[in-house]
N, C-alpha and C positions, 0 to 999 in steps of 0.2 A: 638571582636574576629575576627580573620580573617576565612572568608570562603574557607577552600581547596578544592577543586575537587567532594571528595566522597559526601560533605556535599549538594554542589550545585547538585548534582546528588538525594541524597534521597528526597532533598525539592524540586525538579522540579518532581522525580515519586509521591509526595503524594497528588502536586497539579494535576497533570497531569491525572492518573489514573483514579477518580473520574469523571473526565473531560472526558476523552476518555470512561469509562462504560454508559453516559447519549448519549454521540454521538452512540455508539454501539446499544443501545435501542432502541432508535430513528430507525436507519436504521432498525430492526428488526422489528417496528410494522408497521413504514407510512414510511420512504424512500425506503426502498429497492424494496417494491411493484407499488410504484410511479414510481421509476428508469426501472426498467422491463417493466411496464407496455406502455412506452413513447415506447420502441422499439418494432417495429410491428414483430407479431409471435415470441416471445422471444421463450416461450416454445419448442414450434415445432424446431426454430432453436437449441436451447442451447440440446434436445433432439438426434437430427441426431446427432448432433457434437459429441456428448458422445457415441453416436453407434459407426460412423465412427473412433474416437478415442481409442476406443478398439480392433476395428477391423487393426487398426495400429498398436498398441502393439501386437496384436495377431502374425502379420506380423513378427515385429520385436524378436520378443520371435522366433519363427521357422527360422531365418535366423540366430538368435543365436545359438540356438542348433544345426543347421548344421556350424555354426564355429565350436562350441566346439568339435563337430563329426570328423572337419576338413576335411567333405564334399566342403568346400570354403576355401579360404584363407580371410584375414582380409582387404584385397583391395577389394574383393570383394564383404564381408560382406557391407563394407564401401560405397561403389557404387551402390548396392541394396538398401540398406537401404535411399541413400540419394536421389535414384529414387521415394521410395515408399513416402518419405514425401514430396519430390514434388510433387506429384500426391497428397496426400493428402490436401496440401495446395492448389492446385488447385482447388478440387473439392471440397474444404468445404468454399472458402471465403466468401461468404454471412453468411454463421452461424460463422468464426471465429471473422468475422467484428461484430457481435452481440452481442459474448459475449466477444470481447475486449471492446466495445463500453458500454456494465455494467461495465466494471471492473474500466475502466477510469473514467468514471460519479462516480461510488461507492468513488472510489479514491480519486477524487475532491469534491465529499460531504464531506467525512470524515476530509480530509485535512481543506477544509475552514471553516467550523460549528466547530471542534475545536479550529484550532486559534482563533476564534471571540469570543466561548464561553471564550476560557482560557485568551485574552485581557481582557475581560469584568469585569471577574474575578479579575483580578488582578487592572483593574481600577476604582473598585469597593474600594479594600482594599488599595487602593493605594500604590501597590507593596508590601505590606506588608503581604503575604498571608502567610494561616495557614500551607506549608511548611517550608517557611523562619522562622517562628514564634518557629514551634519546633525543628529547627537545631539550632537556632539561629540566623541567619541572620536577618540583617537590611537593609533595601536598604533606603543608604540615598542621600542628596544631591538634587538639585534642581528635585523634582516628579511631571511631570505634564504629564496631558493624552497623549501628543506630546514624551515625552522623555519614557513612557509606550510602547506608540506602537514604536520607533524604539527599544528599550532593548528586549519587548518581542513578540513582532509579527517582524520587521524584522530582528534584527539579530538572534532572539534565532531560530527561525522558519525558513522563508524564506533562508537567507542565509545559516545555515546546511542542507538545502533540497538542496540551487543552491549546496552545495559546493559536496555533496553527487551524485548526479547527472552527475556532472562535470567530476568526478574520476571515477565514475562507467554507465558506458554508456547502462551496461546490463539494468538496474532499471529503467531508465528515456527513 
């Protein structure tokens, strides 16, 4: 039977999912405290920040209301407001450095512990996982741990992160 799209799509979330709830755990009991804990004063930082962060919306909520009052016009809303978060970014880079610096490590945890678990997986059952199993797919043809890791660590993986990245330069 040939595998169309939606099929390749529900047997990649049934192996996937499982995969991604063991990696999520993980972070939840022993990385994520590991991760924090490497960066010095997390708390203290990640604390100001979220002061100082609200005290910035606070800002920007009254520079709105005097637009909407039309107290200002909308260049100047615009021009305020993009003083106030230069100054904000001024005055917070050591705590925004800190919690970018979890957020990337979090990122790069999560990202590498499940391709490794979801290769394993799969080189386990030799591509033949209990997704493919209940869609029906077959993966045939020469399977060996070499032709594993390019099918599903790097093009299933690697290369939709480059390709995703590529096009979207927000995310990366």
């Amino acid at each position: 039977m040939k595998a169309n799209l939606s099929r390749r799509i529900v047997s990649y979330m049934v192996d996937a999912l499982p995969i991604l709830f063991i990696v999520i755990t993980m972070h939840s009991l022993f990385v994520g405290t590991i991760i924090t804990d490497s960066i010095e004063n997390y708390d203290v930082l990640v604390a100001t920040y979220d002061a100082n962060t609200a005290i910035l919306a606070d800002d920007g909520v009254a520079l709105q209301e005097d637009l909407d009052a039309e107290l200002i016009t909308e260049d100047v809303y615009h021009e305020k407001y993009a003083e106030l978060y230069d100054q904000f970014i001024a005055d917070n880079e050591e705590e925004y450095g800190a919690v970018l610096r979890n957020f990337l490590m979090t990122l790069a945890y999560g990202f590498i512990t499940f391709v490794s678990i979801y290769f394993f997986y799969m080189l386990i059952l030799k591509g033949n996982s209990f997704g493919r199993r209940l869609m029906g797919i077959e993966l045939t043809g020469n399977v060996k741990w070499y032709t594993i890791f390019s099918r599903e660590v790097v093009w299933k993986h690697f290369f939709w992160v480059y390709i995703r990245c590529s096009t979207n330069r927000v995310l990366c």
